[in-house]
C-alpha positions in Angstrom: 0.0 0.0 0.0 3.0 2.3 0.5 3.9 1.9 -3.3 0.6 3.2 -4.2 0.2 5.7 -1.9 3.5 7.5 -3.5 1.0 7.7 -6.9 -1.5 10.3 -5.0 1.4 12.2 -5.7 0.3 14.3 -8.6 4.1 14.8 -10.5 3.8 11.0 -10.9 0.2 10.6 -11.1 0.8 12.3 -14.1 2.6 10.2 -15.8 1.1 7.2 -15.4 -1.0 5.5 -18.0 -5.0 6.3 -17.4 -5.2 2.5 -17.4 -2.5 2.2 -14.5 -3.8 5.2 -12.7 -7.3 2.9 -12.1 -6.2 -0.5 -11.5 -4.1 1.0 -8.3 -7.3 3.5 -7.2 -10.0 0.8 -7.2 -7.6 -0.8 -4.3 -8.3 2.1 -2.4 -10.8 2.6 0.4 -13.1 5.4 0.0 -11.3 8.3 1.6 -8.5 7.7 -0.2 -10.0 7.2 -3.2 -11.6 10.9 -2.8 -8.0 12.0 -2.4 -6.8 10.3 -5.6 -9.4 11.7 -7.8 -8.3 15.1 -7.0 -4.8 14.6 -8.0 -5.7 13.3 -11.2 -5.1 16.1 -13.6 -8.8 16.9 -15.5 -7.0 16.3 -18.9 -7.0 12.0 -17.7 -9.9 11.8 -15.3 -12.1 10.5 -18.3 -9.9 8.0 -19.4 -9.6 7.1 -16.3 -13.1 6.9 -15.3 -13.9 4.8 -18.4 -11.0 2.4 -17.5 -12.7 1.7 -13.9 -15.9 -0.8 -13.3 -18.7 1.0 -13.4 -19.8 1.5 -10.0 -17.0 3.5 -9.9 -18.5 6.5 -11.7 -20.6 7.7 -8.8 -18.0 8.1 -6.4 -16.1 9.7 -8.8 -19.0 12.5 -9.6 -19.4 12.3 -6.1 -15.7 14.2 -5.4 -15.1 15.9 -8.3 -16.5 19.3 -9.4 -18.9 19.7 -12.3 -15.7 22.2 -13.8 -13.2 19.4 -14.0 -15.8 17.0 -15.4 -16.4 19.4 -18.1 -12.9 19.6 -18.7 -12.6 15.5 -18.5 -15.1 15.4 -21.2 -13.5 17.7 -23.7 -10.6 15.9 -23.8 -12.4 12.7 -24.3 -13.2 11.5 -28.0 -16.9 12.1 -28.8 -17.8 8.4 -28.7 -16.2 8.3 -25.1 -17.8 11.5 -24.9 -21.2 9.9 -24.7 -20.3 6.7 -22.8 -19.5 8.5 -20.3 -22.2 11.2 -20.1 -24.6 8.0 -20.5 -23.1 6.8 -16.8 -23.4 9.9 -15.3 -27.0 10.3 -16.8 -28.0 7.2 -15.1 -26.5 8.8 -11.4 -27.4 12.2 -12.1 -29.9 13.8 -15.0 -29.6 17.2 -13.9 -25.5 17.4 -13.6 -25.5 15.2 -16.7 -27.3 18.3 -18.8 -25.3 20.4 -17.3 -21.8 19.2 -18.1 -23.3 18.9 -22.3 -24.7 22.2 -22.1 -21.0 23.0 -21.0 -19.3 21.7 -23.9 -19.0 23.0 -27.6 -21.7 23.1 -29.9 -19.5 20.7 -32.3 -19.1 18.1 -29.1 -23.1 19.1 -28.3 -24.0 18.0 -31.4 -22.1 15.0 -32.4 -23.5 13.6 -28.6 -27.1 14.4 -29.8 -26.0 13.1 -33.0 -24.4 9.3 -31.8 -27.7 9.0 -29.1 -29.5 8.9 -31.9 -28.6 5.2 -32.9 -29.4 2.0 -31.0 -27.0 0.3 -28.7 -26.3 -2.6 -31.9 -26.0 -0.1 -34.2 -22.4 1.0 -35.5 -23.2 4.4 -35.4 -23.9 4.4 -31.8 -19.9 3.4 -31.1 -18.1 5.7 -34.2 -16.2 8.8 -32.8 -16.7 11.7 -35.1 -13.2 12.9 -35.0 -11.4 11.6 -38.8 -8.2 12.9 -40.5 -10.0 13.2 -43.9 -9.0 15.0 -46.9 -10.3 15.9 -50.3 -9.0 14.0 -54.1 -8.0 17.4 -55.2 -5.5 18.1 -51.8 -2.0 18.4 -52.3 0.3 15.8 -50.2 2.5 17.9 -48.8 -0.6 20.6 -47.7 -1.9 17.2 -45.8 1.0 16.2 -44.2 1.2 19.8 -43.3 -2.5 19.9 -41.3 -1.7 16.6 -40.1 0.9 17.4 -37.7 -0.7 21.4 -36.9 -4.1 18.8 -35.8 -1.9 16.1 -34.3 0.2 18.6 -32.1 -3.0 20.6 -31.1 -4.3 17.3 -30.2 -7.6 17.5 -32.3 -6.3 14.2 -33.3 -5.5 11.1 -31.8 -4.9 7.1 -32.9 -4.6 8.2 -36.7 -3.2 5.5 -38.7 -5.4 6.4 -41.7 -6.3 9.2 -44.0 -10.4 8.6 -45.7 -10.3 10.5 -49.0 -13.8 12.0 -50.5 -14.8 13.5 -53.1 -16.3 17.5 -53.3 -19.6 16.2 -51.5 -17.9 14.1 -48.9 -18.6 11.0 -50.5 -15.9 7.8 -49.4 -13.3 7.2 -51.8 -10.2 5.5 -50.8 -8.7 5.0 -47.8 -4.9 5.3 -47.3 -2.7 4.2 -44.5 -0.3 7.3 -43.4 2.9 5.1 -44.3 1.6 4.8 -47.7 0.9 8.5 -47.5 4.7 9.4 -46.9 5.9 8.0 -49.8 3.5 9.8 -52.6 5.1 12.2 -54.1 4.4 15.4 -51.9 3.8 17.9 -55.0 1.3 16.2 -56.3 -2.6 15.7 -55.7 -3.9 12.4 -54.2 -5.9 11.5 -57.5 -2.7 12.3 -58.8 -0.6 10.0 -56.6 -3.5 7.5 -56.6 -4.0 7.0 -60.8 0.3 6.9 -60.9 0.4 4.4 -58.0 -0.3 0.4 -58.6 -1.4 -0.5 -54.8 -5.1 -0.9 -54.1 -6.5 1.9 -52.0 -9.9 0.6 -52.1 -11.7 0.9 -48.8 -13.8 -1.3 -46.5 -16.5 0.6 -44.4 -19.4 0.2 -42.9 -23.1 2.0 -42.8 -23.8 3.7 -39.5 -26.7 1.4 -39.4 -25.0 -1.5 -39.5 -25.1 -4.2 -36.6 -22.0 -3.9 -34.3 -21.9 -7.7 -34.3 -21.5 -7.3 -38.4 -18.4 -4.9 -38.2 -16.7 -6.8 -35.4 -16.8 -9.7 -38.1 -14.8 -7.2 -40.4 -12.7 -6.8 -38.6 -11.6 -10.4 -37.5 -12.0 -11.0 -41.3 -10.3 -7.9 -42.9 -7.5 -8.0 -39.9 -8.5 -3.9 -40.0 -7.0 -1.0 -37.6 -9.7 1.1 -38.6 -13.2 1.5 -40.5 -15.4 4.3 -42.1 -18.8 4.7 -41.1 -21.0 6.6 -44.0 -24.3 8.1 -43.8 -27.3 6.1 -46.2 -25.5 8.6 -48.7 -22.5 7.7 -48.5 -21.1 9.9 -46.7 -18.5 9.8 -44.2 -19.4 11.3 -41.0 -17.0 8.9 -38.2 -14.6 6.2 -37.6 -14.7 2.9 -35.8 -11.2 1.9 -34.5 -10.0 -1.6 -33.0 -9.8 -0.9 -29.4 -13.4 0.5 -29.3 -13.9 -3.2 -30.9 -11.7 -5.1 -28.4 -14.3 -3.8 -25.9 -17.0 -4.5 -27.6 -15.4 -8.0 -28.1 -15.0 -8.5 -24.2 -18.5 -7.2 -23.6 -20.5 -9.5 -26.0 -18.3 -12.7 -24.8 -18.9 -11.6 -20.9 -22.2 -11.5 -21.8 -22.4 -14.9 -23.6 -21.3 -16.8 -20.4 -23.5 -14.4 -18.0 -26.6 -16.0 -20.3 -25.2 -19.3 -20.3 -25.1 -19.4 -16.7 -28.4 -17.6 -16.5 -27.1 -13.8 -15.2 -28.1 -11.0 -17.1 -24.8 -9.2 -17.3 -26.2 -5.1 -17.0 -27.8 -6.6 -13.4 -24.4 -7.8 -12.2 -22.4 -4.7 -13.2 -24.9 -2.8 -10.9 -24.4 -2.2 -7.7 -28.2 -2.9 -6.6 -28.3 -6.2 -4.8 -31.7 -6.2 -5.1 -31.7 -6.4 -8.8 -29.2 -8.2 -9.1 -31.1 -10.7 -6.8 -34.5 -10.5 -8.6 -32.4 -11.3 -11.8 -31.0 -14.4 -10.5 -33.8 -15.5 -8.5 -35.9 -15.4 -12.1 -33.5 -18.2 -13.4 -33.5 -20.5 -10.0 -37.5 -20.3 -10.1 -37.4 -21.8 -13.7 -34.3 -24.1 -12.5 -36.6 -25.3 -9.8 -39.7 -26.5 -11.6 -37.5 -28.2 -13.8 -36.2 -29.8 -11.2 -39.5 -30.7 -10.0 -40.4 -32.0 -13.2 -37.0 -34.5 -12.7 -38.8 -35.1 -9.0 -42.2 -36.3 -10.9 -40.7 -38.5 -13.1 -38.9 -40.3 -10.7 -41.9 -40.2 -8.3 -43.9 -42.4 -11.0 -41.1 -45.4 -9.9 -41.2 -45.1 -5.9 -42.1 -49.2 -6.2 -38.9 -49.5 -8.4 -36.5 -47.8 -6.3 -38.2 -49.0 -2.8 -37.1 -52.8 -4.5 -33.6 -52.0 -6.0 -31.6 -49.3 -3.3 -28.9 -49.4 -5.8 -30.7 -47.4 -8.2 -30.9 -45.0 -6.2 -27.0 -44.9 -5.7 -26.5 -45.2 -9.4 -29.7 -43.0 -11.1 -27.3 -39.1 -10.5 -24.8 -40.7 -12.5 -26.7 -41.1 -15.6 -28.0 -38.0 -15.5 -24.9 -36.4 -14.1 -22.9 -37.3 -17.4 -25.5 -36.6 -19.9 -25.4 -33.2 -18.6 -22.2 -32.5 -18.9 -21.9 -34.4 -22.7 -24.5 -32.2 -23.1 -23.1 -29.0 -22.0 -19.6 -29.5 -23.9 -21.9 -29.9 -27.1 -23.8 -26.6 -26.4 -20.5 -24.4 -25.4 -19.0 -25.6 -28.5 -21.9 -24.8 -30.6 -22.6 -21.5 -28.9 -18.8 -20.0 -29.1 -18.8 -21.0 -32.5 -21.9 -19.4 -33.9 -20.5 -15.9 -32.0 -17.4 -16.3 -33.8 -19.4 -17.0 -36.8 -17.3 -20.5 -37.6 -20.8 -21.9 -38.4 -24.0 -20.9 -39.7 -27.7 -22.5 -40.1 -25.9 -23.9 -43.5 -23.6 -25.7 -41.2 -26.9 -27.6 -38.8 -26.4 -30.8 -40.1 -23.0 -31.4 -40.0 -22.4 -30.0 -36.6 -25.4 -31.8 -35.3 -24.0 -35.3 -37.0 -20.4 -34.4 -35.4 -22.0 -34.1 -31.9 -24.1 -37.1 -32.5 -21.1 -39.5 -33.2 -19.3 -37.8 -30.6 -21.7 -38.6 -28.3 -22.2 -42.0 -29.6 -18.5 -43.2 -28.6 -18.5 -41.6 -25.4 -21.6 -42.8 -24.4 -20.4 -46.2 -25.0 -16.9 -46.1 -24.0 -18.7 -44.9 -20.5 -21.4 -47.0 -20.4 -19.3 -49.9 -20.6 -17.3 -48.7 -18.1 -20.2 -47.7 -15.8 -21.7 -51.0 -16.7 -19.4 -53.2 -16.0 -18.2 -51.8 -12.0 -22.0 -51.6 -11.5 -22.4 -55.3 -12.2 -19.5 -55.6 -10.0 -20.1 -53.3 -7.1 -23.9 -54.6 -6.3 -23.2 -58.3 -7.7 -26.5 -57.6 -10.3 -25.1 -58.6 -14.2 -28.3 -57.4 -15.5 -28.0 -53.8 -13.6 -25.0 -53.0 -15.8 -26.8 -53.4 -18.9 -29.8 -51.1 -17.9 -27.0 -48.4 -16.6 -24.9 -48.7 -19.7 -27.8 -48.5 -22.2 -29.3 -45.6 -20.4 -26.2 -43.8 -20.5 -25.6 -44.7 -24.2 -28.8 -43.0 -25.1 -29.0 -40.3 -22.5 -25.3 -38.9 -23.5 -25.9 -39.2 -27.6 -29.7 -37.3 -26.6 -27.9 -34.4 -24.9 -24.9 -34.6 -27.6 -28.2 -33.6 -30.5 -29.8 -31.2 -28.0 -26.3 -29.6 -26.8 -26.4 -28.3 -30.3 -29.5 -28.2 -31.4 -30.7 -26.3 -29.1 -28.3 -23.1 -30.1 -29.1 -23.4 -33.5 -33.1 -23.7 -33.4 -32.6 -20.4 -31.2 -30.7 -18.7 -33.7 -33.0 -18.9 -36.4 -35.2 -17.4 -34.4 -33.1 -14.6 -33.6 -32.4 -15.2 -29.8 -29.2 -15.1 -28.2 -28.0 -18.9 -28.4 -27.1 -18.6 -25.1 -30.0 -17.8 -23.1 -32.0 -20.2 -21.8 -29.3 -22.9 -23.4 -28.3 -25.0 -20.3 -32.0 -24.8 -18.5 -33.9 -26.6 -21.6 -30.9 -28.9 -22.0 -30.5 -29.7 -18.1 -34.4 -30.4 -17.9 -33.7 -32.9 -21.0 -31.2 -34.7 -20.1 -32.2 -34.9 -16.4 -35.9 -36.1 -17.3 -34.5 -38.2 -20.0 -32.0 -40.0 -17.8 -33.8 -40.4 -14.9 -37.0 -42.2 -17.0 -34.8 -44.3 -19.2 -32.7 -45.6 -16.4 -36.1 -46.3 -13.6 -38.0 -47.4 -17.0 -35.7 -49.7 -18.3 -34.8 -51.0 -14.8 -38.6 -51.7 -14.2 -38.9 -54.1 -17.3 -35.7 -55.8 -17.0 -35.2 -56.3 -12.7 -38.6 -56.8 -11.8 
């Protein structure tokens, strides 16, 4: 705690990167915490607010003066801009309006502008700020406004310049290495019709699903894409670490849903919602489980004859569970990563099925034979192993079925998944087993 405490220290605080600067002030209780937040110089309280969990946010509107949010703000980048006015929105409308109303009309506007869009839209994460310039420029004029924009630091992570024509229409896009090397005298369309390299450019509509562009940018391995207007127009940029984000926040979100969380409930601090969130998936969980209960309920006389079914009957469904949730992750990841598609149905559903098919009767085998074994009844391995057989290859069709049939239907894959597969493989397990022990024992 001594090494941290040296940070508060606003010479070094300085220095550090925004990133740094939070990971060592979320250690801190809340009185010191106040005291770091007012060391932090205004020009890196943004960044540093957006690199801390969000229930961060209120202490640090809490301890900091609506004049040095303002400032935080203008040094942010307008889509930051707006995450971070959305947060504060959600503590405090009032201080919220007040910090816009405090910032330019061109950041005013583009924040108006990007709330505009839905959450899965592209346009709702594109920052507004782009290092554009016209086919008729001269190289050397843009290298020129480059570095005046770069050292006033209008501009920030350029790698690119997006070339339009008189009415702002995309043209060409052109990496700034490539840039250096035209001949500075010249015009772009100049440079571009002399020069044998493709500058042909990939970009995206504003209204584009975020889930689409992410996939560009896997593909495309991109830095960098163009977001135009319905025109055509280019009016902001989407770069990769605004993607790397929205990567991390779509796969926290996959195994939140898998697991039955809703992931906005656990980044709140509410206990209560976060509660009545999680208590909505254990009341499903539990008439499932119920619905297991009845179905062994309709073989009391079974079980009250054979005790070792009882010891045996978890295992069955036990491992047709988990066959079945290996199935479903696998099926799950892979459509979010887009490896497969509804093209692809039957042949991943035929891979599971075989899968399932030799490990259900490698371990049925096994099962069946230290069965026979441990409670000296031949004939109770063979009901064991055949339930097993059939439960596991059952939950390897539903593990990724189940994903796919959601899809089509435009649901998240993962929602809902491993309830409706642990209520099939349970009931199914637990009837075949009690079933098949009831014609063959008795």
């Amino acid at each position: 705690m001594h090494k941290l405490q040296t940070y508060l220290n606003s010479k070094d605080i300085s220095q550090l990167h925004p990133s740094v600067i939070a990971s060592i002030i979320k250690q801190f209780d809340d009185e010191k915490f106040a005291k770091a937040i007012q060391t932090i110089p205004a020009e890196l309280l943004g960044d540093v607010a957006l690199a801390l969990p969000d229930r961060f946010i209120d202490k640090i509107v809490s301890n900091t003066d609506t004049d040095k949010l303002s400032t935080a703000l203008e040094n942010l980048e307008s889509d930051d801009q707006l995450e971070m006015i959305q947060e504060i929105e959600q503590i405090d409308k009032q201080k919220a309006q007040k910090l816009i109303k405090s910032l330019t009309k061109k950041d005013q506007q583009d924040i108006q502008r990007l709330k505009t869009y839905d959450e899965n839209q592209a346009g709702s994460h594109m920052q507004t700020e782009v290092f554009q310039a016209k086919m008729s420029e001269n190289v050397h004029d843009i290298i020129r406004r480059f570095a005046t924009l770069k050292k006033s630091g209008e501009l920030e992570h350029i790698q690119n310049l997006f070339i339009t024509d008189d009415k702002n229409s995309l043209q060409h896009t052109i990496g700034l290495d490539d840039l250096l090397v035209f001949e500075f005298k010249q015009s772009l369309q100049e440079n571009i019709e002399a020069n044998k390299d493709d500058f042909d450019v990939i970009w995206t509509k504003d209204t584009t699903d975020i889930k689409d562009v992410v996939h560009n940018f896997e593909q495309y391995d991109l830095s960098v894409i163009p977001v135009v207007d319905k025109d055509h127009k280019l009016i902001g940029r989407i770069t990769s670490d605004d993607i790397h984000d929205i990567i991390n926040e779509q796969a926290t979100k996959q195994i939140y849903n898998l697991a039955g969380v809703d992931d906005d409930a656990e980044e709140d601090e509410n206990i209560y919602k976060s509660t009545k969130t999680r208590a909505i998936w254990l009341s499903i969980n539990l008439f499932t489980a119920i619905l297991a209960s009845l179905i062994i309920g309709l073989f009391v006389d079974t079980l009250g004859a054979i005790v070792a079914l009882a010891v045996l009957m978890p295992i069955v469904a036990s491992m047709g569970g988990n066959a079945g949730t290996q199935s479903l992750t696998v099926a799950v990841r892979q459509l979010a990563l887009r490896d497969i598609d509804q093209r692809d149905a039957k042949r991943i559903v035929k891979k599971e099925l075989v899968i399932a098919l030799i490990n259900g009767l490698v371990f049925g085998i096994v099962i069946g034979v230290v069965s026979a074994v441990w409670f000296s009844i031949p004939y109770l391995g063979f009901v064991i192993a055949i339930s097993m057989v059939i439960n596991i290859v059952v939950a390897g069709f539903f593990g990724a079925s189940i994903p796919l049939i959601l899809q089509k239907f435009e649901i998240d894959p993962a929602i809902g998944s491993t309830v409706v597969l642990t209520t099939i493989t349970d009931v199914v397990g637990f009837f075949l087993f009690l079933w098949l022990a009831t014609l063959i024992l008795l």
